[in-house]
C-alpha positions as CSV (number, residue, x, y, z in Angstrom):
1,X,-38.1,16.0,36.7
2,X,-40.1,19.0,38.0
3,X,-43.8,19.3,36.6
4,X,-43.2,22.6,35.5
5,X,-40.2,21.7,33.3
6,X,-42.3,18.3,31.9
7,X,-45.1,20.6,31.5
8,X,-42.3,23.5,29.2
9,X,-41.3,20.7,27.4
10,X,-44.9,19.0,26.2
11,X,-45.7,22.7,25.2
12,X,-42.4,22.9,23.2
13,X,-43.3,19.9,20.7
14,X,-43.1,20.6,17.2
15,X,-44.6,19.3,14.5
16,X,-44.4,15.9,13.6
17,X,-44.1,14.8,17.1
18,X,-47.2,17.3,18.7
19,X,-49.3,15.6,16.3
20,X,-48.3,12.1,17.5
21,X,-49.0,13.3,21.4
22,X,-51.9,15.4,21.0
23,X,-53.2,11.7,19.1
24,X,-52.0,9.5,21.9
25,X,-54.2,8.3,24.8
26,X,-53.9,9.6,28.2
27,X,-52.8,6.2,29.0
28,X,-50.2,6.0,26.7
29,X,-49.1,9.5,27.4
30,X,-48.6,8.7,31.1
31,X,-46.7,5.9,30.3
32,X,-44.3,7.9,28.2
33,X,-43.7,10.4,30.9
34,X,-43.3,7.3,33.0
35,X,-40.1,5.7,30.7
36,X,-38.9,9.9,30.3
37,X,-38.7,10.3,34.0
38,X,-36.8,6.6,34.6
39,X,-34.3,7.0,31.9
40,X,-33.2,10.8,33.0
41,X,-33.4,9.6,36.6
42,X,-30.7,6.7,35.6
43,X,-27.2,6.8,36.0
44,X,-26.0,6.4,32.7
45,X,-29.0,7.2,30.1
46,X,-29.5,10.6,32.8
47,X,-26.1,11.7,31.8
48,X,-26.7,10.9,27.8
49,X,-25.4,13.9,25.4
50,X,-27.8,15.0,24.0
51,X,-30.1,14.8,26.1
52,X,-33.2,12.0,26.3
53,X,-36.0,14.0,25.6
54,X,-39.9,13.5,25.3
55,X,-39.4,14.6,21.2
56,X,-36.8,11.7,20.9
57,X,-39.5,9.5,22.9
58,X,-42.1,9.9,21.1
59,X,-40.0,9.4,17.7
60,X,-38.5,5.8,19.0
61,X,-42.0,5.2,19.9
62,X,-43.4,5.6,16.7
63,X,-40.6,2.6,15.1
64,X,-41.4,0.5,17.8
65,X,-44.0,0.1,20.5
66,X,-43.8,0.7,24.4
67,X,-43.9,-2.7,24.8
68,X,-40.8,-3.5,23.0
69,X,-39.2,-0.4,24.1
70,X,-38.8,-0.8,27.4
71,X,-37.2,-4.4,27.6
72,X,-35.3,-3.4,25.3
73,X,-34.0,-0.1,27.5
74,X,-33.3,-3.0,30.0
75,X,-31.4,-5.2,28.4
76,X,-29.1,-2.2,27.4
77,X,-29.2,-0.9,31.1
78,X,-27.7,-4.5,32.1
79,X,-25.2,-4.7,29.2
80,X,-23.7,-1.2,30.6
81,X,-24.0,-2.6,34.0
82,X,-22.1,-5.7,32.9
83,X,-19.2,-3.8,31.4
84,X,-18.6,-0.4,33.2
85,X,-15.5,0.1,31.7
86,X,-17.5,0.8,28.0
87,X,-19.4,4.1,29.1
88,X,-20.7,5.6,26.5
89,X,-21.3,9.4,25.7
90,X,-24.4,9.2,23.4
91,X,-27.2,7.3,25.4
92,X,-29.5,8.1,22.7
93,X,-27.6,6.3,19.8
94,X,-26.5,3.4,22.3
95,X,-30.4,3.0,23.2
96,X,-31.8,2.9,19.0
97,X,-28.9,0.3,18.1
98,X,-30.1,-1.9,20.8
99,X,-33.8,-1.4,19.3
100,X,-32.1,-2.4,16.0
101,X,-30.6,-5.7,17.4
102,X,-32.5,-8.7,16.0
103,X,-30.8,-11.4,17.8
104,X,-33.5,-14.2,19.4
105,X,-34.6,-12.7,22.9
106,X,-35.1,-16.3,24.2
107,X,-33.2,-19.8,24.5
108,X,-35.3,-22.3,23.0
109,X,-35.6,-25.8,24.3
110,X,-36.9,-28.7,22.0
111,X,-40.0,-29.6,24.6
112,X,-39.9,-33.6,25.8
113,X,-35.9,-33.8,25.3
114,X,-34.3,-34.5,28.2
């Protein structure tokens, strides 16, 4: 993604979602931009109609933090990967139902049964 085109697009945010940027950190900003440019970079969430954009970002990111967001973004990139035959055509709806899924993310063990 070309700075110039990142740059058109930050100054394109609308209200709600310029407030929420203009409020974030630098940190967090950089971070976002970091996840934007990985998830248009990759083969299937790149080709996603509509587009990923930063306005959808910044949306999913207000639901649910960064640090749920992107294990989340890999789990679904390995699902795909798992079963190339199910390609999908919206990327963006196939990414917020795998933010919905509540199903355990780990495989408990009772500790001292062997």
């Amino acid at each position: 993604m070309e700075e110039q085109e990142l740059q058109a697009e930050i100054a394109a945010l609308v209200e709600p979602e310029a407030t929420i940027w203009r409020g974030m950190s630098d940190a967090h900003k950089g971070e976002m931009l970091m996840l934007l440019r990985r998830l248009r970079e990759n083969f299937y969430f790149g080709q996603s109609k509509p587009p990923i954009t930063l306005d959808w970002l910044i949306v999913l990111n207000s639901i649910y933090p960064l640090s749920f967001i992107r294990p989340r973004i890999n789990i679904a990139y390995l699902w795909l990967k798992d079963n190339p035959d199910r390609i999908k055509k919206n990327y963006r709806r196939f990414i917020s139902n795998f933010m919905k899924d509540n199903k355990p993310q780990f495989i408990y063990q009772v500790a001292g049964k062997e």
